[in-house]
N, C-alpha and C positions, 0 to 999 in steps of 0.2 A: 431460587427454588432448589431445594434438596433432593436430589433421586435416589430413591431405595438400591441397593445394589443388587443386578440380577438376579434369581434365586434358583441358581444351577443344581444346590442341591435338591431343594423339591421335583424340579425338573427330571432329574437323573432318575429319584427317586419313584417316579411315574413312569421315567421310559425302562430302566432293569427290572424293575417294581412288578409295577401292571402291566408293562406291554412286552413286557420281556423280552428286549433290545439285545443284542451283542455289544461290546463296545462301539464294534466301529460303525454298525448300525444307524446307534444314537448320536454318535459327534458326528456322525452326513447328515442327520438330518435336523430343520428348522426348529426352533421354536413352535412355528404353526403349523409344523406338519403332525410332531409332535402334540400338541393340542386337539387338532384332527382326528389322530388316532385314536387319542383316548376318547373322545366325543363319542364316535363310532365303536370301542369297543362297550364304553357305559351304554349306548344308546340298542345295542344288543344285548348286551349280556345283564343289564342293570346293575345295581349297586348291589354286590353282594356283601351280607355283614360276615365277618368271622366266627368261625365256629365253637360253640362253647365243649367245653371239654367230655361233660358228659353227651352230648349229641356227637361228637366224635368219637369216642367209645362204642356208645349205640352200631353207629355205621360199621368200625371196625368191625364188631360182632359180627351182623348181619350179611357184608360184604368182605368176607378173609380173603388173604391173598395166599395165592399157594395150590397144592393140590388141592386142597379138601373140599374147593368150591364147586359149586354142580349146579349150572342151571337149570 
């Protein structure tokens, strides 16, 4: 039987990525704590899609950054 080798990049890529790891963060911790985390942050925050261009425009508009804002 052939085993696939590790997939340390998707991995990395989840813990910099989406859970926004430090380095040394990510190399302490498991595989399945790793897995955990993410569980827990989808399992709150849900899957968010990315933002299309003109709906981030929009928001820019709406929400400036800077003086000019005024709640």
């Amino acid at each position: 039987m052939v085993k696939s080798p590790f997939p340390w990049a998707e991995l990395a890529q989840i813990g910099f990525g989406e859970l926004r790891l430090s380095p040394k963060a990510f190399w302490a911790s498991s595989p399945r704590e790793l897995t955990l985390a993410m569980q827990a942050k989808q399992k709150m925050f849900g899957h968010a899609a990315p933002l299309e261009r003109q709906r981030m425009a929009e928001l820019m508009a709406d929400f400036p950054d800077g003086d000019k804002y005024e709640p």
